[in-house]
ROSE-686655 format. One record per residue (C-alpha): x, y, z. Coordinates in steps of 0.2 Angstrom, whole numbers, plus 5000, padded with zeros to 4 digits. Example, Ala and Ser with C-alpha at 12.3 -4.5 7.8 and 13.67 -1.06 7.14 Angstrom:
// ROSE-686655
((5062 4978 5039));
((5068 4995 5036));
***
This chain:
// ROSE-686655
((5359 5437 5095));
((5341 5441 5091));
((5340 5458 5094));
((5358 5461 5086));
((5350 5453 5070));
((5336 5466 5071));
((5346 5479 5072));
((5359 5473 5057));
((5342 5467 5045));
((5335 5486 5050));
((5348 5496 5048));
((5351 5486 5030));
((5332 5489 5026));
((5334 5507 5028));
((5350 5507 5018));
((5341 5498 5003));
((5324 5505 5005));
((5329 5522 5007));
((5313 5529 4995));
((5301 5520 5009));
((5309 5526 5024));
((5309 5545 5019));
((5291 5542 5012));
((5287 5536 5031));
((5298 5552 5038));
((5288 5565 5028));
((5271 5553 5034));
((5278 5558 5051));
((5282 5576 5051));
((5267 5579 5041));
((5257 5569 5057));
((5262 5580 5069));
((5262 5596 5060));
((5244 5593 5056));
((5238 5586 5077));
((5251 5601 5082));
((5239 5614 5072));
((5233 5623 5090));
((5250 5629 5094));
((5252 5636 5078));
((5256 5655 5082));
((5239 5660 5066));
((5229 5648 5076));
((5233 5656 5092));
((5229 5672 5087));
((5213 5667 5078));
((5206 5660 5094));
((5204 5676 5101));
((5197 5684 5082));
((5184 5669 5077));
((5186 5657 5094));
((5171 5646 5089));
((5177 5645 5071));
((5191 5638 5075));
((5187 5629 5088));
((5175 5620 5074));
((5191 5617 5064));
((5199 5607 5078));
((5184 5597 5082));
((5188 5590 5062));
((5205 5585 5066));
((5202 5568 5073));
((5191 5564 5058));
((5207 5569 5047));
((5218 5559 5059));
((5209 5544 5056));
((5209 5546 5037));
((5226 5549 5038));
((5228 5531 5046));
((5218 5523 5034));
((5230 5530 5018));
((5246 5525 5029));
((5239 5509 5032));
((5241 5507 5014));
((5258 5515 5012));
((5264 5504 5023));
((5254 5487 5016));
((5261 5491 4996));
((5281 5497 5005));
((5280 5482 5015));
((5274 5469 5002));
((5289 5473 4990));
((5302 5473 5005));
((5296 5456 5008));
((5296 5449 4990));
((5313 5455 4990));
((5318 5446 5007));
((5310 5430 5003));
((5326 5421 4997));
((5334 5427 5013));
((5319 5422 5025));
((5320 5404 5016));
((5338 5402 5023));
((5333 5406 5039));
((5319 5394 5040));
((5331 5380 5030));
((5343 5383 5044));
((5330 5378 5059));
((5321 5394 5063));
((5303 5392 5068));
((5291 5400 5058));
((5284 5411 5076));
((5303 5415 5079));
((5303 5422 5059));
((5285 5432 5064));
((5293 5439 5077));
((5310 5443 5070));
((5300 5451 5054));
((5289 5461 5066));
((5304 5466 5079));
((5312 5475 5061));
((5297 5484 5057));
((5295 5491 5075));
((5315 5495 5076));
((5311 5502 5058));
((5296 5512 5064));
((5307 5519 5080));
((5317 5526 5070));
((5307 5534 5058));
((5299 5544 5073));
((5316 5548 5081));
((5319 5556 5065));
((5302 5561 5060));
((5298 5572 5078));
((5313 5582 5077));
((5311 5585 5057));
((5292 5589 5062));
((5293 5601 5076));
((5306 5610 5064));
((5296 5613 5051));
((5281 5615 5062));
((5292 5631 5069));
((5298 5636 5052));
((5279 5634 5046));
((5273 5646 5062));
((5287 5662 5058));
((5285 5662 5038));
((5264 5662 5041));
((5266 5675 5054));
((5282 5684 5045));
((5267 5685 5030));
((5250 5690 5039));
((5261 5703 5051));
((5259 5692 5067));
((5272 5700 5078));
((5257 5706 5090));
((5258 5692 5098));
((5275 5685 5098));
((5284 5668 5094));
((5286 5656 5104));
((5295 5641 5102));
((5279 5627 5106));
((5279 5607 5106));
((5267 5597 5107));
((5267 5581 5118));
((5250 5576 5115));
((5254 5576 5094));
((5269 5568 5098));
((5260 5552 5109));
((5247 5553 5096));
((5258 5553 5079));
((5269 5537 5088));
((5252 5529 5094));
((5244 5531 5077));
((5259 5529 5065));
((5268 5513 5075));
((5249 5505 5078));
((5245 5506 5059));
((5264 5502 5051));
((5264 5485 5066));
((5245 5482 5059));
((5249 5482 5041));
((5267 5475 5043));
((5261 5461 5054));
((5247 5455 5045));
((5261 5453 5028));
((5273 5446 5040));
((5258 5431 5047));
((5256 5429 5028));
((5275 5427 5024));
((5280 5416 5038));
((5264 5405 5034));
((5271 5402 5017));
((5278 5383 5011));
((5296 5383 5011));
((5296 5382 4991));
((5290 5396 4989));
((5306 5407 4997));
((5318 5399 4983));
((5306 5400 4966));
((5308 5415 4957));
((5288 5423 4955));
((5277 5416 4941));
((5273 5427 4926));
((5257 5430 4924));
((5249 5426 4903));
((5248 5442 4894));
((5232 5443 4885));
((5229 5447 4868));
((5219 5465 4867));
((5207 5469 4851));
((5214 5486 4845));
((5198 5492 4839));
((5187 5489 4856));
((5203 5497 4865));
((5200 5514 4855));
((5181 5512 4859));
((5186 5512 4878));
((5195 5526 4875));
((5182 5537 4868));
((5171 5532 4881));
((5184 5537 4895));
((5186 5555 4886));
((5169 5557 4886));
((5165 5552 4904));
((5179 5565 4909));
((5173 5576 4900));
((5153 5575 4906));
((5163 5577 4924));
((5173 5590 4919));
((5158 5600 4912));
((5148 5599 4927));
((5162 5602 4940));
((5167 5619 4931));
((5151 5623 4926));
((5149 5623 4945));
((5131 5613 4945));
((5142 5597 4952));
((5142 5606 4970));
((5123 5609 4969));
((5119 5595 4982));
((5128 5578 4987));
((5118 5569 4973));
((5126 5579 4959));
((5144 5581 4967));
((5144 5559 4969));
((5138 5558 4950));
((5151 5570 4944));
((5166 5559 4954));
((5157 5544 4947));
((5159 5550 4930));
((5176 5554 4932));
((5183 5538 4940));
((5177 5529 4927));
((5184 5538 4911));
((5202 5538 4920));
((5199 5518 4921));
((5191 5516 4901));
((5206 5526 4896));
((5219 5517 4907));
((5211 5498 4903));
((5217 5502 4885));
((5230 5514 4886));
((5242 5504 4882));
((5237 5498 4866));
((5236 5518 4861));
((5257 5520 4866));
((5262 5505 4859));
((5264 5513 4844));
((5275 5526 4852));
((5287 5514 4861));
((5288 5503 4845));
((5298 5516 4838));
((5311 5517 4851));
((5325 5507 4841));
((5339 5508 4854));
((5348 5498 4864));
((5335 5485 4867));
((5323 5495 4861));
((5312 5477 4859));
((5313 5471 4875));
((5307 5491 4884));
((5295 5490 4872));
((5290 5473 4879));
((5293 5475 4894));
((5281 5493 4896));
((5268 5487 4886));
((5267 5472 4898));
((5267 5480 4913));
((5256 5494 4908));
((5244 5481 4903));
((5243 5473 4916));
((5248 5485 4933));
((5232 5497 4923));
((5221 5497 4936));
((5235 5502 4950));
((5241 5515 4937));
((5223 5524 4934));
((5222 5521 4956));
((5238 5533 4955));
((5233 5544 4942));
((5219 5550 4952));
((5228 5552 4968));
((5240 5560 4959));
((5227 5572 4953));
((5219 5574 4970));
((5236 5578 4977));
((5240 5591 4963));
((5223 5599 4964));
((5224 5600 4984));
((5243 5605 4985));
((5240 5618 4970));
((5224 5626 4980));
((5232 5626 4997));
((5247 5634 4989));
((5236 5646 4980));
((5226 5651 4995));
((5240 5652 5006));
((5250 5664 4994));
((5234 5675 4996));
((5236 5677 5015));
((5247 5692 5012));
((5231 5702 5002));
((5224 5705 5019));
((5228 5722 5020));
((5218 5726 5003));
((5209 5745 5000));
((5197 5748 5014));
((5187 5761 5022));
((5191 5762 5039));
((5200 5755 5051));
((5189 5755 5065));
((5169 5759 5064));
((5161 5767 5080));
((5145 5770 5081));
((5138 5784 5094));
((5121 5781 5107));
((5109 5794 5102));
((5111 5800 5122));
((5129 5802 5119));
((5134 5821 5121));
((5143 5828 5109));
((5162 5826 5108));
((5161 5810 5121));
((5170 5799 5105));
((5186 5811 5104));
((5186 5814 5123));
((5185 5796 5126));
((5200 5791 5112));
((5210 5804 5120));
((5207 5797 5138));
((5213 5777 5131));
((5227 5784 5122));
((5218 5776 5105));
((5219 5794 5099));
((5236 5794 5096));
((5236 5781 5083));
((5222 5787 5075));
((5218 5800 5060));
((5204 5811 5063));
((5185 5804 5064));
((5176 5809 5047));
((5155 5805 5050));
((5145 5794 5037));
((5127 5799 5038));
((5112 5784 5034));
((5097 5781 5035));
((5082 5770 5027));
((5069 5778 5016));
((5054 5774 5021));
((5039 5770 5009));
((5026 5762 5009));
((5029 5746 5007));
((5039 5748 5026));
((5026 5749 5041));
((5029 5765 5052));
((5020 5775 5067));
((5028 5791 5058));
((5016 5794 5043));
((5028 5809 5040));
((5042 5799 5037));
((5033 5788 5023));
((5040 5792 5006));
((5035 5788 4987));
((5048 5780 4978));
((5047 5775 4959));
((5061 5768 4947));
((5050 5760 4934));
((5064 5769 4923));
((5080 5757 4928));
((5069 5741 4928));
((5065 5745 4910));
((5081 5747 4904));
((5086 5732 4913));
((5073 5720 4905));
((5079 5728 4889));
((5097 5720 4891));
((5102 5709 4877));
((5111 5697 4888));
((5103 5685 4898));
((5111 5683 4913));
((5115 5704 4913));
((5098 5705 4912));
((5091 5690 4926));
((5104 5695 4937));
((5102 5716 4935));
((5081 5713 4935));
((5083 5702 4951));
((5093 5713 4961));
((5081 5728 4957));
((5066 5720 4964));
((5074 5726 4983));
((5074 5742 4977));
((5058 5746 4985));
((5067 5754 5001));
((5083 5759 4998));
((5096 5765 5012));
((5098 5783 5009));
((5118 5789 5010));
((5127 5806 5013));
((5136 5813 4999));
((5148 5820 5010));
((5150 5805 5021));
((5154 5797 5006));
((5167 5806 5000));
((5176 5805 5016));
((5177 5786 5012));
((5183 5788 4994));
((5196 5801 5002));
((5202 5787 5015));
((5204 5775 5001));
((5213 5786 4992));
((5200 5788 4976));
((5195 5805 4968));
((5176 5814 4976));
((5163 5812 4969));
((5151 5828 4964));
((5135 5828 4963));
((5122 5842 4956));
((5106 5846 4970));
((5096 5836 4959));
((5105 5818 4956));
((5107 5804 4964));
((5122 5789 4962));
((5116 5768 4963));
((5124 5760 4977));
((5128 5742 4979));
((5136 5733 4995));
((5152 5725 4990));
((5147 5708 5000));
((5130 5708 4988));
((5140 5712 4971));
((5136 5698 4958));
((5152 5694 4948));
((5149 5706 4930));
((5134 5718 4940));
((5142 5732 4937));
((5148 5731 4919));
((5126 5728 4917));
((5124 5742 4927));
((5136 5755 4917));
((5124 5748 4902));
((5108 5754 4909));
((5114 5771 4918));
((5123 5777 4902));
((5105 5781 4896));
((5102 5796 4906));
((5087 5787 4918));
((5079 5795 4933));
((5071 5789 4949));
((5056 5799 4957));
((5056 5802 4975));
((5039 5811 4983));
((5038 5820 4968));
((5053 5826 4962));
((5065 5816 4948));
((5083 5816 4951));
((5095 5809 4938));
((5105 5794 4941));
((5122 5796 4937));
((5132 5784 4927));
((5144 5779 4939));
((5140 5762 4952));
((5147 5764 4969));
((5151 5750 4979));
((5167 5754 4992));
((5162 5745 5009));
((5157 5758 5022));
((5163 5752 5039));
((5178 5744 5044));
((5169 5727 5043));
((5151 5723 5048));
((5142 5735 5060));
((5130 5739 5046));
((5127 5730 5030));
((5118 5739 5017));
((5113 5728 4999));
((5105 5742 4990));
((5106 5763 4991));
((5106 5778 4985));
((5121 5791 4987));
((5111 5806 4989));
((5120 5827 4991));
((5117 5832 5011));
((5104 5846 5008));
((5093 5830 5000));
((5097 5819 5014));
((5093 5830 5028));
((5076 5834 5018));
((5071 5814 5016));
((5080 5808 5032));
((5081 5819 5045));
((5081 5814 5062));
((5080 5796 5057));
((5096 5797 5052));
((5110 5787 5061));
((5128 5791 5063));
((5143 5780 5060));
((5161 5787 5063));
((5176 5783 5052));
((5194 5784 5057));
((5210 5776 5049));
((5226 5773 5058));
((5242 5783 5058));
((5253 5779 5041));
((5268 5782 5051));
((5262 5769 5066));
((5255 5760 5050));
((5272 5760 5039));
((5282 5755 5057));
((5274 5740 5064));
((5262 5733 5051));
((5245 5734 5047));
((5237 5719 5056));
((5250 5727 5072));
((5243 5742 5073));
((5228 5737 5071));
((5229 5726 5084));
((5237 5737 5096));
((5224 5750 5094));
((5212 5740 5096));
((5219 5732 5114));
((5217 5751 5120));
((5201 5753 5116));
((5192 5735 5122));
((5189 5743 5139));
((5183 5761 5136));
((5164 5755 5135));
((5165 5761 5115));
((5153 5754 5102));
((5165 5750 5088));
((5172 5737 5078));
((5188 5735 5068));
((5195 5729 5053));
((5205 5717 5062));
((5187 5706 5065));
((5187 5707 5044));
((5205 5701 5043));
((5205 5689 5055));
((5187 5683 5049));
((5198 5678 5030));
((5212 5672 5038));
((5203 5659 5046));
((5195 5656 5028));
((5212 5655 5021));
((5220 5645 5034));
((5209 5632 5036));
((5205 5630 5017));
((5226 5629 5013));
((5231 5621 5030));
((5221 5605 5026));
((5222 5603 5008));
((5242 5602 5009));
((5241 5592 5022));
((5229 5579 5012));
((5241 5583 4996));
((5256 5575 5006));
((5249 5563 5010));
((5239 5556 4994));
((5257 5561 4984));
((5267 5550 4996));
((5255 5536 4996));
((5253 5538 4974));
((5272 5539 4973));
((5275 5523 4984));
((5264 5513 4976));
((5270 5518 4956));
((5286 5512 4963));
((5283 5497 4973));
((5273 5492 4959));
((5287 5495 4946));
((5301 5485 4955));
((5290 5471 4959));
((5288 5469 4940));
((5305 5471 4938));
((5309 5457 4953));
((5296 5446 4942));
((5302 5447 4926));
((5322 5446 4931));
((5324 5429 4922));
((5324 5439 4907));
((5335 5453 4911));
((5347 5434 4915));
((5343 5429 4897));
((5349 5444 4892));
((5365 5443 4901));
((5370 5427 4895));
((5367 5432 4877));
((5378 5446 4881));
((5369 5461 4886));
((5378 5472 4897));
((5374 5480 4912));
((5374 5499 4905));
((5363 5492 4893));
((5350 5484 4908));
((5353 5500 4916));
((5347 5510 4900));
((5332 5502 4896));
((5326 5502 4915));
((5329 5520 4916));
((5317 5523 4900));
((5304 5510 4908));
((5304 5522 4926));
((5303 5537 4913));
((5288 5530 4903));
((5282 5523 4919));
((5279 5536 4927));
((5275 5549 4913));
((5256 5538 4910));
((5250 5542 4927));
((5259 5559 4928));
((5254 5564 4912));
((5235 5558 4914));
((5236 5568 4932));
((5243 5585 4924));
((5228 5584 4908));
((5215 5583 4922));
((5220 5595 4933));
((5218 5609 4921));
((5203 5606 4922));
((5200 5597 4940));
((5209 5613 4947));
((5196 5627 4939));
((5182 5613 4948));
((5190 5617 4964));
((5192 5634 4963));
((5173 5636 4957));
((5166 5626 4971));
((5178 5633 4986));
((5185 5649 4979));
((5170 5664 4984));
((5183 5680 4977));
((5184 5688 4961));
((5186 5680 4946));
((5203 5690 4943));
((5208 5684 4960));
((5202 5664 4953));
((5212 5665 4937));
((5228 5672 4947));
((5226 5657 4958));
((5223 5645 4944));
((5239 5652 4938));
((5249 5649 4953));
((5240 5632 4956));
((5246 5627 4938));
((5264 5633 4944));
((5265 5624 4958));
((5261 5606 4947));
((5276 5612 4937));
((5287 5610 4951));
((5278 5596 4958));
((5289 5586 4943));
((5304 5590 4954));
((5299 5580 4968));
((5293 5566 4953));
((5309 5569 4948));
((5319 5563 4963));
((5308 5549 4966));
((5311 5542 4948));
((5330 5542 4953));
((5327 5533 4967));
((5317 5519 4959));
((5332 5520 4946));
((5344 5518 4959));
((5336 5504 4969));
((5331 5495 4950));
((5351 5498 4945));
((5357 5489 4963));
((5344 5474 4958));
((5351 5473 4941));
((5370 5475 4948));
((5366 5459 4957));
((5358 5449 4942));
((5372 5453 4932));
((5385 5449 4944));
((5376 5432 4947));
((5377 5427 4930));
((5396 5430 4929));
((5400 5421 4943));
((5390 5405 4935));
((5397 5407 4919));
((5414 5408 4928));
((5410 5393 4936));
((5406 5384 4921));
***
């Protein structure tokens, strides 16, 4: 009899608290997805590209699985306090008809667990078939298909996703369910007291908003400005600043849309009006609570969106797709020899040579005084102090003061580069010289100074002899990824470089892959392939693989966790708007009476209550959407290291994907509609039958 109960009281609490029970599903998936990282097929392959990188990554995921149960602790607290407040008249009959208040604990706590059973026997599956689908779209987009897909599942996620999720949800349940069955049997049969509304000063309500905007605004300022991630000191008093305007504006923001719902003249237009103001006034603090993890939640969603769109640039422009470097006893030929002998050879282009070497000056320490150059460029830093911008002109002076020794490049080694990338020679007379920036040192706007300065016809003298900088800045990487990285050089013709160089020089081999190979399985294939050939032929070499996998890692991580932390906070947000909303609504159902008797009808109830979920709603959404405009640029500044072209096209797609956010608002604000409708089909119907009984 007991346990049938549980199962009918379960299965009824599901039917009717439907928004909660998928809330707790996606809680679930999202749970395991997350604890299953390791056998995603990116991570997989990442542990043999960046092994202690990732193994980094995991060591944070019981920190993030302990957060996680904290915020489900109170999903669960604010799901199961309206579930309650909706059951009490029920749970008073029970007691009324002799049950002991244990026996009710019990009873309350043996639903939650049959609840919570449930949820994971749905939630697993669900969970391990996204987790799959998750696995073949990331590697579908980043070309994993060198290592296969496998179908993977997780038993350790799986114990601790029911450990953690049934331990929480029994923790927070039980503790509402002590405090409900402790409760006087009055308090199961009288309707919830209204709490007095207070009477707000309209002028002091505008000063509070002022305020708020400012606050935000400081916040705002500091976080895009990028001095909020200066140190911990700053970042806490830019979140401070911004946690206090959201609650100025929200402790009088409904004073500022009273006069937008006064106009609404409707069908008891009066009574929404009243009925918002009321329960914006009063619910503000929990509506400024979810406008901010509304906010979090868009600005981590829209960011690991953002970055995870991104993982298909990974095949961008580059130089070469493997880098080897030959010993100074290697004889001559042993690099083709030995690519022929592998098999390698086959996949490859052939080898074009890029020629550097330091220039020694004086400023260098050398047991070669032959070797020892003079170098002078007064020239370029005068006509870099002479810059009219400010930052042009710091940032350009900075970067000349390592100009002393400069790396000394082939012309022709060059060239080979520009040709592998597809880009037009460059020609250079016998006596000019081209400025040379590594693409890792690039400061954002360095070139645009740079074409300033050059487009004056400056020279640099070099043991005696000017040669003329030309206007063009050149700053394509060199090797495949980091066997050698050079800030600061000078692209010099051969002839010149032999002549300052000589046998200092050293020799680094370029080679790109077949297009054919490259066009048939993939870049991040081939490259993989070829590079499985060549890990035993005893080679000094690196590929662009390393590169690749290197921002995959970066780009995985950065969007893996923020969505993760993004469902969570909007699952938790959109539960408690709701629960909020319909415990109001529960509350104030003596009115909604009232209005029945005096012959409101129940499309009419139903009208109104979908204009309060509307308006509801809208304040923290709204509030959310303002500040992440600008909460999203702070992100991007603080976490995104690319281009600024590449941090506007993200901000774009981040601001996208808020836009379709409001579907998923949308669906929840039909839910709340629905289960408010069901509540006022029952108030209705109550009233009717004590008229008819009359």
């Amino acid at each position: 009899m007991f346990f049938d109960l549980v199962r009918k009281n379960g299965r009824r609490t599901r039917k009717e608290n439907g928004i909660f029970f998928v809330s707790l599903i996606i809680s679930v998936a999202a749970f395991y997805i997350f604890l299953s990282l390791e056998n995603q097929d990116v991570i997989i392959f990442l542990k043999t590209m960046e092994s202690d990188a990732v193994q980094k990554l995991l060591m944070l995921l019981p920190a993030f699985y302990m957060v996680s149960l904290f915020l489900l602790f109170f999903l669960v607290w604010f799901s199961g306090v309206y579930q309650l407040e909706r059951r009490k008249y029920e749970l008073g009959v029970y007691l009324m008809l002799g049950m002991k208040r244990s026996r009710l604990f019990l009873l309350l706590l043996a639903e939650d667990l049959w609840n919570s059973l449930t949820a994971l026997a749905v939630g697993i599956p669900v969970a391990v078939f996204l987790s799959e689908m998750i696995s073949l779209i990331t590697s579908k987009i980043v070309g994993l298909g060198i290592i296969g897909h496998h179908f993977s599942f997780s038993l350790q996620a799986v114990v601790l996703t029911a450990i953690g999720f049934a331990g929480m949800k029994l923790c927070a349940f039980g503790i509402l369910s002590g405090r409900m069955a402790r409760r006087e049997i009055l308090y199961y049969f009288q309707d919830s007291e209204e709490v007095e509304e207070k009477r707000r000063s309209t002028v002091f309500a505008i000063i509070r908003i002022l305020a708020g905007v400012l606050l935000l605004g400081a916040a705002y300022a500091l976080a895009i400005s990028g001095r909020a991630w200066a140190g911990l000191g700053m970042m806490s008093r830019t979140v401070i600043l911004g946690i206090a305007g959201v609650f100025l504006i929200f402790s009088a923001i409904d004073t500022a849309l009273g006069g937008i719902w006064r106009r609404n003249r409707g069908r008891l237009g009066i009574f929404t009006f009243r009925q918002l103001t009321e329960q914006v006034s009063r619910q503000w603090k929990s509506l400024a609570v979810t406008s901010l993890l509304f906010l979090a939640a868009f600005c981590c969603l829209a960011y690991g969106i953002s970055a995870a769109h991104s993982l298909g640039g990974s095949g961008t422009a580059h130089s070469a797709d493997f880098t080897f470097r030959e010993g100074e006893d290697s004889p001559e030929g042993e690099l083709e020899q030995t690519l022929t002998k592998t098999g390698a050879g086959e996949n490859l282009q052939e080898p074009y040579e890029v020629r550097m070497g330091l220039l020694y000056t004086q400023s260098i320490p050398t047991d070669d005084p032959d070797t020892v150059r003079e170098f002078y460029y007064d020239q370029l830093t005068e006509a870099a102090e002479s810059l009219e911008d400010e930052t042009e002109r710091t940032g350009l002076t900075q970067a000349l003061r390592y100009y002393d020794d400069p790396y000394l490049i082939n012309l022709s080694g060059y060239n080979g580069i520009r040709k592998a990338m597809g880009e037009e020679p460059v020609e250079l007379a016998s006596d000019m010289v081209m400025i040379y920036r590594g693409p890792q040192t690039v400061y954002e706007g360095e070139i645009s100074a740079w074409e300033k300065i050059l487009a004056r016809d400056l020279s640099v003298e070099i043991d005696g002899k000017n040669y003329r900088v030309g206007s063009q800045v050149c700053n394509d990487p060199l090797v495949a990824d980091r066997l050698i990285t050079i800030s600061e050089g000078l692209i010099v013709p051969d002839e010149v470089f032999d002549s300052l160089v000589g046998d200092h020089a050293t020799s680094y081999w370029n080679v790109m892959l077949n297009k054919d190979l490259v066009e048939k399985d993939g870049m991040m294939q081939a490259v993989y392939q070829t590079n499985r050939l060549l890990q035993d032929s005893g080679l000094d070499y690196e590929s662009y693989l390393q590169s690749m996998g290197r921002q995959l890692f970066y780009i995985v991580a950065a969007s893996y966790l923020t969505i993760y932390i993004a469902v969570i906070l909007l699952v938790i947000a959109n539960t408690v708007i709701s629960v909020q909303f319909l415990m109001h609504q529960r509350k104030t159902s003596g009115r909604c009476r009232i209005l029945a008797l005096l012959g409101a009808g129940y499309d009419a109830l139903c009208e109104s209550a979908r204009s309060q979920v509307r308006w509801y709603f809208l304040v923290p959404l709204a509030a959310a959407v303002v500040n992440s405009i600008f909460g999203l640029p702070s992100l991007l500044t603080g976490l995104w290291s690319g281009a600024a072209e590449d941090r506007t096209a993200l901000f774009l797609t981040g601001m996208v994907v808020i836009a379709v956010l409001f579907v998923i608002e949308y669906v929840y604000m039909k839910a709340v509609v629905r289960l408010n409708n069901t509540h006022l089909l029952h108030t209705v119907r109550q009233m009717e039958e004590a008229q008819e009984r009359l």
